[in-house]
TIZA-546975 format. One line per field, with one value per residue (C-alpha): residue number from 0; residue in three letters; x, y negated, z negated. Coordinates in pm, 1 decimal, padded with zeros to 6 digits, m for minus. Layout:
N
pos <- [NUM:...]
code <- [ALA:...]
X <- [X:...]
Y <- [Y:...]
Z <- [Z:...]
//
This chain:
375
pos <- [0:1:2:3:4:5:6:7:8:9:10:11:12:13:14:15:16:17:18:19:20:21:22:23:24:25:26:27:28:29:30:31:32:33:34:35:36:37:38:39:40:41:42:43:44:45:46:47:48:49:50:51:52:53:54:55:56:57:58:59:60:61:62:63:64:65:66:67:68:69:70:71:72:73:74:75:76:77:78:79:80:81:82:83:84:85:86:87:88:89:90:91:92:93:94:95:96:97:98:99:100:101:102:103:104:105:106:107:108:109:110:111:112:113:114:115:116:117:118:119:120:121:122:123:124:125:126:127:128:129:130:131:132:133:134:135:136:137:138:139:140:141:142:143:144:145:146:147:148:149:150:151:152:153:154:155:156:157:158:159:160:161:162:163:164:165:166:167:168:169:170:171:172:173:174:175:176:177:178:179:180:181:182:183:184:185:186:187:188:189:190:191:192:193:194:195:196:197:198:199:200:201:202:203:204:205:206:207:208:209:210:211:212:213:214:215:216:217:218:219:220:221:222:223:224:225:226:227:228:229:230:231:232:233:234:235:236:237:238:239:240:241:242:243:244:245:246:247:248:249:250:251:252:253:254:255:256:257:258:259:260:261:262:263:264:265:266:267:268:269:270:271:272:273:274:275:276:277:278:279:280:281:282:283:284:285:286:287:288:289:290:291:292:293:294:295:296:297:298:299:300:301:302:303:304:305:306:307:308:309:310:311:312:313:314:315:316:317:318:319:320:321:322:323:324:325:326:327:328:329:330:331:332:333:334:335:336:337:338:339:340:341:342:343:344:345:346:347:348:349:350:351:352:353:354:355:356:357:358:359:360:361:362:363:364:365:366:367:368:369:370:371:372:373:374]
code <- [UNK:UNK:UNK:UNK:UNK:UNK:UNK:UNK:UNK:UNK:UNK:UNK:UNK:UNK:UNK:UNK:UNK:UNK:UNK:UNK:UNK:UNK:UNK:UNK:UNK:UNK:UNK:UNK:UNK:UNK:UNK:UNK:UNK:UNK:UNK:UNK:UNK:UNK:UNK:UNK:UNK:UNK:UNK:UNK:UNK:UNK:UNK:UNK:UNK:UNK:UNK:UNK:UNK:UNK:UNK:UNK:UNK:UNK:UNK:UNK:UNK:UNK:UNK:UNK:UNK:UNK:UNK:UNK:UNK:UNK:UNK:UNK:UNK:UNK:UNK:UNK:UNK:UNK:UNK:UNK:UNK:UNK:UNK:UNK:UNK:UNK:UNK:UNK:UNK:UNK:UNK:UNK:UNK:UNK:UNK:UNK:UNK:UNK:UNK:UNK:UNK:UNK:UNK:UNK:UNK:UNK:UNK:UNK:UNK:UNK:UNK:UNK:UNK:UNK:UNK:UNK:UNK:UNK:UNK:UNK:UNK:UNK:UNK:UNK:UNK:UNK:UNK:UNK:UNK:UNK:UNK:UNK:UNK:UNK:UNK:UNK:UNK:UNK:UNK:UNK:UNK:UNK:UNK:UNK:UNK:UNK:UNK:UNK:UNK:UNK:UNK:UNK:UNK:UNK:UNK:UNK:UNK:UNK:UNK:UNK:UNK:UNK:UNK:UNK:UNK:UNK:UNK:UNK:UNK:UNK:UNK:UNK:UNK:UNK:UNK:UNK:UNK:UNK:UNK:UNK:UNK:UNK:UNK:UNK:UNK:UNK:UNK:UNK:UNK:UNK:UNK:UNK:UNK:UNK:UNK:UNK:UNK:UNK:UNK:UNK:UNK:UNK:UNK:UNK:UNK:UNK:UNK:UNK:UNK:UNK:UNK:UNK:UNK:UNK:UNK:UNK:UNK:UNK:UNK:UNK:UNK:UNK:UNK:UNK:UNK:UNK:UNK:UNK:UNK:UNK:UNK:UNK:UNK:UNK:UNK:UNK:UNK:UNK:UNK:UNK:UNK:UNK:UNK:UNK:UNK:UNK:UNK:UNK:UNK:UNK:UNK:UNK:UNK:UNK:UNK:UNK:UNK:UNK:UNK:UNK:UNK:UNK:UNK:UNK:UNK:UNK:UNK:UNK:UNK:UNK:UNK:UNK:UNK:UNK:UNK:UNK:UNK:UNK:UNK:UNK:UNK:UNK:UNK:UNK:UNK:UNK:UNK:UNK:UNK:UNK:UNK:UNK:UNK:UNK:UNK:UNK:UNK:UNK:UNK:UNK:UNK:UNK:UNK:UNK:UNK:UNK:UNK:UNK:UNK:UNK:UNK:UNK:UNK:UNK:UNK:UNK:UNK:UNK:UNK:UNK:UNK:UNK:UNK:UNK:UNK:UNK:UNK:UNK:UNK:UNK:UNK:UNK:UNK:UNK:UNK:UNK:UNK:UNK:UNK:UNK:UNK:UNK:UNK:UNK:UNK:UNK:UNK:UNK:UNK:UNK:UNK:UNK:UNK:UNK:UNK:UNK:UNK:UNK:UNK:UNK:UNK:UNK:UNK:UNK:UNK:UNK:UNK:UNK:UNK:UNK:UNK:UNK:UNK:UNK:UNK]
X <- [01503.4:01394.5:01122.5:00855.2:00681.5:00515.2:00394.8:00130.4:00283.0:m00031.4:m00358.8:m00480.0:m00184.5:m00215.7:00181.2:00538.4:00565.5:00886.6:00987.0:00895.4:01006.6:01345.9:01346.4:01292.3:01471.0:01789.7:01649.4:01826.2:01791.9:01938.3:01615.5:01368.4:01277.2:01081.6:00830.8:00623.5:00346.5:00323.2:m00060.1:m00359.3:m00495.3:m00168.0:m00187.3:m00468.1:m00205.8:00055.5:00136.1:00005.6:00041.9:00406.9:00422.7:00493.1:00356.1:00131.6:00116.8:m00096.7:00030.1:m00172.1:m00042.6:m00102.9:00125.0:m00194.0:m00451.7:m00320.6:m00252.0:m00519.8:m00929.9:m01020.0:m01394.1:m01618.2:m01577.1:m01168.1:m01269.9:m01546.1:m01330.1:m01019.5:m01232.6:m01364.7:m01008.9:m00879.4:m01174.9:m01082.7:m00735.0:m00802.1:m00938.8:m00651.9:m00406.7:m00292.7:m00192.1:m00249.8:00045.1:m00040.6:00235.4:00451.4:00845.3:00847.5:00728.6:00723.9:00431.4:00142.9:m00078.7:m00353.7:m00405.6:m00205.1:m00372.0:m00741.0:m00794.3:m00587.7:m00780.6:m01094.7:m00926.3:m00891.4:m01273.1:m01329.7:m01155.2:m01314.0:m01551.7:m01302.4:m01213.3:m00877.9:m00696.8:m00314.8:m00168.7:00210.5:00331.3:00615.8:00773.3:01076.9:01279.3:01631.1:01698.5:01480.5:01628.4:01972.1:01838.5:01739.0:02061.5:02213.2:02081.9:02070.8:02414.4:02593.0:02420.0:02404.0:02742.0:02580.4:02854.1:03144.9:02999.4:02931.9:03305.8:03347.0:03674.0:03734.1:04016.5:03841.7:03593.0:03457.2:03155.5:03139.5:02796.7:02574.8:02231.9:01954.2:01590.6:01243.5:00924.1:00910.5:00813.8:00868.0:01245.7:01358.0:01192.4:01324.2:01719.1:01658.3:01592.9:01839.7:02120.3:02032.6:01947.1:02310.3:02470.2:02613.2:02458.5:02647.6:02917.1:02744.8:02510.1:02140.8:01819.1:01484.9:01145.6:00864.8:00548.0:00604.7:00912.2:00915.2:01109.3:01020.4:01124.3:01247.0:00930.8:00886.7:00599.6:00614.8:00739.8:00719.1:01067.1:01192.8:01593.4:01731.7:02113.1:02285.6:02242.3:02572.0:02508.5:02121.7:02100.9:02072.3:01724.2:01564.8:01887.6:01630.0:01326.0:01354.9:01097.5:00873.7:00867.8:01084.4:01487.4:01503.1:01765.2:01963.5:02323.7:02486.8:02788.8:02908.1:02764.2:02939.9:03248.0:03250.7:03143.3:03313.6:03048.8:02695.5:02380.9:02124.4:01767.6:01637.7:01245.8:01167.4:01308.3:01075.1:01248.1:01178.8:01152.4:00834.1:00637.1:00767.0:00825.1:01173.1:01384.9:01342.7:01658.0:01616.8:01831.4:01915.5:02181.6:02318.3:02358.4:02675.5:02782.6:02799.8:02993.6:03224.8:03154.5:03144.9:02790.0:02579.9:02220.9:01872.3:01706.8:01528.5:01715.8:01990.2:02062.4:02348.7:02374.4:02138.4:02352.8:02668.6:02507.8:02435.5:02863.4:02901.1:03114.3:03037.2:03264.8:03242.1:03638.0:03603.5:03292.7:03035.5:02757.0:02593.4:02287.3:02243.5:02062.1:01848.0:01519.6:01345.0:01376.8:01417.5:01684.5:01856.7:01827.2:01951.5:02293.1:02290.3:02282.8:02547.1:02767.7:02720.8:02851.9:03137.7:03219.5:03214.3:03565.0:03666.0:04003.9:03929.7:04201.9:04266.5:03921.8:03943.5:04278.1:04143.2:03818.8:03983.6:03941.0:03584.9:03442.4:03602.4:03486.8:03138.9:03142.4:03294.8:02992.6:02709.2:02860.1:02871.2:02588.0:02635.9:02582.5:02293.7:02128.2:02179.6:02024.9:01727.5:01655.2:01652.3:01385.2:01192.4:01206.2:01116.0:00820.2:00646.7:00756.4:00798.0:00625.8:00273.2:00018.5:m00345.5:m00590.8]
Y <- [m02167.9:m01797.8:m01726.2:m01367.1:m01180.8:m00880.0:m00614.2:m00308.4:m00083.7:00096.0:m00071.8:00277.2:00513.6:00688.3:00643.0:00725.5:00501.5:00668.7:00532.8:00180.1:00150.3:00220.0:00019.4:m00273.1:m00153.5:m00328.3:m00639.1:m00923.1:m01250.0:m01582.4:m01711.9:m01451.9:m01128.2:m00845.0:m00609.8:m00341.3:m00126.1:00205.1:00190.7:m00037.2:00024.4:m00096.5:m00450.0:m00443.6:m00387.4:m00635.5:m01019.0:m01167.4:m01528.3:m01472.4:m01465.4:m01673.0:m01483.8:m01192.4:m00913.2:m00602.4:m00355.1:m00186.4:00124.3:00126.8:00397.5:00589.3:00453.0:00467.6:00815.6:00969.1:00850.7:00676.7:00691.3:00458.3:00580.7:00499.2:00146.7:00038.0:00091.3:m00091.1:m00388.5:m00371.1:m00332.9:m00624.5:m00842.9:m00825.4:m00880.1:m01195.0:m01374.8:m01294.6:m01493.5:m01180.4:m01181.1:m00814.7:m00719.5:m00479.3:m00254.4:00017.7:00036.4:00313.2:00066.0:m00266.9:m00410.5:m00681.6:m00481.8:m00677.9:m00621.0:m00282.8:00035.9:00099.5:00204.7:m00153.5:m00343.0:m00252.6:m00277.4:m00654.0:m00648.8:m00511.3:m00722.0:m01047.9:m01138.4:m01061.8:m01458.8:m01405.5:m01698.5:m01566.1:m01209.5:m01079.3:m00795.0:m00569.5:m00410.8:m00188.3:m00494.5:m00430.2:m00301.6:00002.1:00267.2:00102.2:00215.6:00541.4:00648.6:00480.7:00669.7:01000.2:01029.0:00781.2:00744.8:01147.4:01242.8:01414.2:01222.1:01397.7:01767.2:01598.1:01671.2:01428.0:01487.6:01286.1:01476.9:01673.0:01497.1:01715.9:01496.6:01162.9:01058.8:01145.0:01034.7:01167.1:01083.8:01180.5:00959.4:00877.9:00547.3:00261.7:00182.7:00534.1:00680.6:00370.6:00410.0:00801.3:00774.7:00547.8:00758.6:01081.1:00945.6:00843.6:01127.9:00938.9:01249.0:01523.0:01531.2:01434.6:01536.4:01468.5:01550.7:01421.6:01523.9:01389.6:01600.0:01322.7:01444.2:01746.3:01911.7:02173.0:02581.8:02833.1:02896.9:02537.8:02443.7:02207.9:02239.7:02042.6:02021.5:01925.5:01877.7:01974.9:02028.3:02365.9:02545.0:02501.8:02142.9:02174.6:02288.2:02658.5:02692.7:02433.6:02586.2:02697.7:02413.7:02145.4:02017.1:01727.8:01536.0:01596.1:01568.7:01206.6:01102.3:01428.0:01465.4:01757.5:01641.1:01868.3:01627.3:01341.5:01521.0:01618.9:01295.9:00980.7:00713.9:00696.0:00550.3:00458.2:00408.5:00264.8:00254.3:m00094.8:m00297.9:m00600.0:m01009.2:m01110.4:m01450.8:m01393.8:m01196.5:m01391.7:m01064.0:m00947.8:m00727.1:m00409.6:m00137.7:00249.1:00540.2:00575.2:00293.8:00474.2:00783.3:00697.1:00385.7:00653.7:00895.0:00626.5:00608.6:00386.7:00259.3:00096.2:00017.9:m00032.0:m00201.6:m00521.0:m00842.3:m00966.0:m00610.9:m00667.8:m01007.9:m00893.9:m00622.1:m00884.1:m01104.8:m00861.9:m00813.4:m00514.0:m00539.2:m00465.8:m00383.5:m00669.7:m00663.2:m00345.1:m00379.8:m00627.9:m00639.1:m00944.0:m00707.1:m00802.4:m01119.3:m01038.7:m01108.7:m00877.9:m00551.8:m00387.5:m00560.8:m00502.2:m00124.7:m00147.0:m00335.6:m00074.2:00163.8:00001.3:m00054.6:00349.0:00432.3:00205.7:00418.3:00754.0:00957.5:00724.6:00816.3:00911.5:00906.7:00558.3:00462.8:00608.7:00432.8:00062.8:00153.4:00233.1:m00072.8:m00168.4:00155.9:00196.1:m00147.0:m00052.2:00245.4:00009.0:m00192.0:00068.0:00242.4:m00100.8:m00138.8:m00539.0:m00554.8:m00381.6:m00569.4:m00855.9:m00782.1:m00592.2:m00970.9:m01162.6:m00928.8:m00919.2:m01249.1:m01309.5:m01088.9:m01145.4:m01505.5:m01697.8:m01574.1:m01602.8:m01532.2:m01690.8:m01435.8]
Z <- [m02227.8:m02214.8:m01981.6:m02116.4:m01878.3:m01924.6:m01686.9:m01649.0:m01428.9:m01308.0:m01325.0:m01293.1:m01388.4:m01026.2:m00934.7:m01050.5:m01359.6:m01391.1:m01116.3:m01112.8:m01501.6:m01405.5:m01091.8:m01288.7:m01533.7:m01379.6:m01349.5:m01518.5:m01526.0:m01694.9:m01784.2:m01750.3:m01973.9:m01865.4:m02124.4:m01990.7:m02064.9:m01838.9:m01885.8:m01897.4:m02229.3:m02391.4:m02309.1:m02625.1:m02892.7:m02682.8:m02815.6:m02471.6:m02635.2:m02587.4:m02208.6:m01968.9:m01666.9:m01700.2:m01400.0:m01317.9:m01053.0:m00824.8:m00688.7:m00316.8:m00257.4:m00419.4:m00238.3:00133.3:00060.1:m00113.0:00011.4:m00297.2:m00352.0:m00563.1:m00903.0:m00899.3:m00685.2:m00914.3:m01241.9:m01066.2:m01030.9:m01408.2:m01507.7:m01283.2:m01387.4:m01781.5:m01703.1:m01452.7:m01773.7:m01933.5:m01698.1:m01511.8:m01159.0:m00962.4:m00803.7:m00438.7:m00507.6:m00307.0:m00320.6:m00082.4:00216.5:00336.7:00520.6:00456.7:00208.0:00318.6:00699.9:00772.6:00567.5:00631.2:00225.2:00131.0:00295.9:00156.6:m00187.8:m00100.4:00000.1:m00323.6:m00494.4:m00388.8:m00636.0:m00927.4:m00887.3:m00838.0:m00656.4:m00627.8:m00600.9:m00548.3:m00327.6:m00416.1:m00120.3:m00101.7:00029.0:00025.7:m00342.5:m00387.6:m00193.5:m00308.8:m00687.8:m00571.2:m00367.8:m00672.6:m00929.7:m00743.3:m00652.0:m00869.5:m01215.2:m01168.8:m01068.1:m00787.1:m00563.6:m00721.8:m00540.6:m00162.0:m00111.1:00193.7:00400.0:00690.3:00861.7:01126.4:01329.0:01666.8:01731.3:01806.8:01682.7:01383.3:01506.4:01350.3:01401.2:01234.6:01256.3:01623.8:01603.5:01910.3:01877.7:01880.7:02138.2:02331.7:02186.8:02226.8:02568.0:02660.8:02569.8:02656.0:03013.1:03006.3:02846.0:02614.5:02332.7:02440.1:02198.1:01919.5:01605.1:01682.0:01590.0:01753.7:01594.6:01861.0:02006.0:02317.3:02367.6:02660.7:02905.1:03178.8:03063.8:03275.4:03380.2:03478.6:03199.6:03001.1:02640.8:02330.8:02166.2:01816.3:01838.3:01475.7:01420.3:01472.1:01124.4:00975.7:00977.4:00745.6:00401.6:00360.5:00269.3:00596.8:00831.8:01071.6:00988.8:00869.5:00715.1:00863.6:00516.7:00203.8:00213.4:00340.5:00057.7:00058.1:00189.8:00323.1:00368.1:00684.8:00998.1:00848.3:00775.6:01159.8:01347.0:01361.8:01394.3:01259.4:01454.1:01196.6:01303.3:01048.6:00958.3:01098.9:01456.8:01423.4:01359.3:01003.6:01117.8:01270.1:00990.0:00708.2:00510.9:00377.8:00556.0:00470.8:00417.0:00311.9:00208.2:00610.8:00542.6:00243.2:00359.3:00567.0:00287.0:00064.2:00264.1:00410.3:00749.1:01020.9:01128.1:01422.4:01288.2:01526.6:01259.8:01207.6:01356.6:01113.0:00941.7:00933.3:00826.1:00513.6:00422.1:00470.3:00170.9:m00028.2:m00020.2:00219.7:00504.5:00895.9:01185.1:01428.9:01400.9:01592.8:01810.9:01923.8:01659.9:01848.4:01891.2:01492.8:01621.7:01911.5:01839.3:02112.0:01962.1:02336.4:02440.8:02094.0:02141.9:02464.1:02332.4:02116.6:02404.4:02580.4:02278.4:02211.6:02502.7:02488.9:02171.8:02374.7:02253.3:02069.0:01841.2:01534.4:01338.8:01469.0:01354.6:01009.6:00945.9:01106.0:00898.3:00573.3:00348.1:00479.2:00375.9:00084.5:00011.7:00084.5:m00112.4:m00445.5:m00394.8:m00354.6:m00685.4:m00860.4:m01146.1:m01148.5:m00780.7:m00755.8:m01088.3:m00895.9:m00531.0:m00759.3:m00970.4:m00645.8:m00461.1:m00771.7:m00836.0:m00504.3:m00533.8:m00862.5:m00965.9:m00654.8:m00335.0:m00461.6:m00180.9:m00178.6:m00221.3]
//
């Protein structure tokens, strides 16, 4: 038996409805349709009788970033307490992240103090998981044929590592530090963007110092400065033309097991599936495992990738560390050649429509029709 739900994208038509339309666009299920309406309003002239599950979305992605005042919160809670006597469940809502909507952002949280005497008893979150940036790197470079002008050519590799770095956050200060205390960044592609970051000038003060690559290695028009925000899912294919291994720090180190949420992966992964490259990841414990299910291959045939299941994220970036400098002039042509069929693998399965259909139905099945939370 076919299963109807139906969706409002944007209880309050703040966000990309764009966006989220075509994320879910892919889903596909045995049992279970999806209809959407991009705006509230539209539900009026919808067959609601026909639905199994009814859901509202909320765009947080609006709210943490913009000071919403009482006008926008008072009509939210109108418009959420009509739809609550319709059957509709609010859905917290922000594919760009993944953290507990309720506890983390200041402006969310008082959303969900707003919220309390709308007599709701369940709501959903929809985080990025591990699908969304997987539909964005898709569509951007596959779906486009923006792929077909990266021109990758793995022939002539100088550097040994492409490491690049951008929100300083715990993990990579505490990789960072690691190997440039052991030298093991001297050959390679790095950047570092951190105002903790200093070292003493010739005149022995102390400067702040953002490490960007040389300019031949950054699109033309950031060469010289690159930009703090923007860019994050652009590829210039040069640094991984030249270096033979990536290190990917990805957004989050912390052990899924312990916060009960979904493991989290963004275009930092993609970047180097994409251009068929080797990869170590600091990420959350069992990466790799995650990305493993989801059909990708690893390289534990090469190197140990025991730090995949560490649960202290310290102790995993310092097996990273350690493994990094194991990997210090390493042969590349060797590496390419034992590396062939894995990342040509990877890159069949990143460009594969079916694949990613199916990792985006179990996240949002996950999200919207199993994993309801208690308000």
């Amino acid at each position: 038996m076919m299963n109807k739900s139906y969706i409002i994208l944007d209880a309050m038509s703040t966000g990309n409805i764009p966006e989220i339309r075509g994320y879910l666009s892919y889903f596909d299920h045995s049992t279970l349709t999806i209809d959407m309406s991009d705006h509230y309003f539209e539900y009026e002239s919808m067959p609601l009788d026909l639905y199994n599950i009814k859901h509202v979305m909320i765009d947080t992605y609006f709210v943490n970033r913009f000071s919403v005042g009482k006008e926008y919160r008072e009509e939210l809670k109108r418009r959420i307490k009509s739809l609550i006597k319709l059957n509709f469940i609010p859905v917290f809502a922000n594919l760009w992240e993944r953290y507990d909507f309720k506890s983390s952002k200041p402006n969310t949280t008082q959303l969900f103090q707003d919220l309390k005497d709308c007599n709701i008893s369940k709501y959903c979150e929809l985080h990025g998981s591990r699908s969304f940036f997987w539909w964005l790197m898709y569509e951007k470079y596959i779906k486009s044929g923006l792929i077909n002008y990266c021109k990758i050519d793995h022939s002539h590799k100088p550097y040994d590592f492409l490491y690049l770095n951008k929100q300083p956050r715990p993990h990579r200060v505490h990789l960072y530090n690691q190997l440039l205390l052991a030298n093991s960044l001297k050959n390679s592609l790095y950047t570092y963007r951190n105002d903790q970051h200093y070292h003493y000038g010739a005149d022995m003060r102390v400067e702040k110092i953002n490490k960007l690559l040389p300019p031949q290695y950054e699109f033309p028009e950031v060469r010289y400065n690159y930009p703090q925000y923007g860019y994050d899912q652009q590829i210039f294919p040069l640094p991984y033309n030249h270096s033979k291994i990536n290190i990917v720090t990805e957004t989050l180190a912390d052990d899924p097991n312990d916060s009960g949420y979904p493991l989290f992966l963004t275009e930092k992964i993609w970047k180097p599936i994409i251009c068929e490259q080797p990869f170590i990841v600091y990420g959350q414990r069992g990466y790799l495992k995650c990305l493993r299910e989801m059909g990708f291959q690893t390289f534990n045939h090469l190197w140990d990738e025991s730090y995949d299941d560490q649960p202290n994220w310290l102790k995993r970036g310092t097996m990273i560390a350690n493994l990094v400098r194991s990997l210090e002039g390493i042969d590349a042509a060797k590496l390419y050649a034992d590396t062939e069929k894995i990342r040509s693998h990877n890159f069949k399965i990143f460009s594969d429509r079916a694949h990613l259909k199916s990792a985006i139905a179990q996240d949002v099945m996950k999200s919207l029709f199993t994993n309801l939370v208690n308000f």
